[in-house]
C-alpha positions as a printed NumPy array, in Angstrom:
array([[106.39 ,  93.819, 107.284],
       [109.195,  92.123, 105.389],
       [113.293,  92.26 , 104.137],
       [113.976,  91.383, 101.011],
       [117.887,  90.95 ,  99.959],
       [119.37 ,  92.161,  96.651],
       [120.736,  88.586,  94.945],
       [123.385,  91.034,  93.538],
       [124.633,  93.119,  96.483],
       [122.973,  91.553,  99.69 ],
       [121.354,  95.502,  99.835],
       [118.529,  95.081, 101.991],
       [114.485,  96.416, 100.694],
       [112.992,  96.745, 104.534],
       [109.363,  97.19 , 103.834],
       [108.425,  98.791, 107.029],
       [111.687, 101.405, 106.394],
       [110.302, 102.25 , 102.824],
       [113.093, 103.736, 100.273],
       [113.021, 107.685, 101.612],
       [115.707, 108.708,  99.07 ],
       [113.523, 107.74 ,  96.511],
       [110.078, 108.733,  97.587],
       [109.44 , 105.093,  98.681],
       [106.675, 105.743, 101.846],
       [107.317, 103.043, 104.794],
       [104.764, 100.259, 104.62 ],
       [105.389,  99.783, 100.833],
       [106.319,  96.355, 100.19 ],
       [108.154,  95.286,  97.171],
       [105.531,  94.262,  94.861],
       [104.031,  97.778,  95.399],
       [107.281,  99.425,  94.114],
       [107.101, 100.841,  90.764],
       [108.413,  98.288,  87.809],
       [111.612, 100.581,  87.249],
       [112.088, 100.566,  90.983],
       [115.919,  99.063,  91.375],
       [118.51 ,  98.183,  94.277],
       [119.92 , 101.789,  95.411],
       [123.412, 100.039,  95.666],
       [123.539,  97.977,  92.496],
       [120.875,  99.023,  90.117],
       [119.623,  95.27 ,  89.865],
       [115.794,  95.2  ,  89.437],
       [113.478,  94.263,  91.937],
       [112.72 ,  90.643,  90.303],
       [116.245,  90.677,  91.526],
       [114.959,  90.745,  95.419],
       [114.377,  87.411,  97.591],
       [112.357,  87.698, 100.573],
       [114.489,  86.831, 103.735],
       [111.86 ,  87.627, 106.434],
       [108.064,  88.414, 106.93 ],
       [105.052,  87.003, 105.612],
       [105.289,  85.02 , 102.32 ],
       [102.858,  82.821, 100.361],
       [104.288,  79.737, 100.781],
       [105.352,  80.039, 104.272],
       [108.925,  78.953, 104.063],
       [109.947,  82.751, 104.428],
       [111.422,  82.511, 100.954],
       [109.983,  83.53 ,  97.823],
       [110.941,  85.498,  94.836],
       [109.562,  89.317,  94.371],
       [107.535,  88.187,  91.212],
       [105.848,  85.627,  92.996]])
């Protein structure tokens, strides 16, 4: 699974916790949220998030949710 943080707010997406208030299932990562998904603290939108943990495609642990 993997945390992505808000660039806005530092709010943190945990993929494995899902977004309950929202109807957000656990397991859903953040490319899987719907495109008017955005930060329950902030309201920034998810292109917003960075990944800070888990799997990403380059490896460094860092990546950008549109990537």
């Amino acid at each position: 699974m993997s945390i992505w943080m808000c660039a806005n707010c530092d709010h943190q997406y945990d993929s494995e916790q899902g977004d309950l208030r929202r109807g957000i299932a656990p397991g859903a990562g953040l490319q899987q949220l719907p495109e008017d998904w955005t930060c329950p603290d902030c309201g920034a939108p998810k292109i917003d998030f960075a990944q800070i943990s888990g799997n990403s495609r380059d490896g460094s642990g860092w990546t950008t949710a549109n990537s």
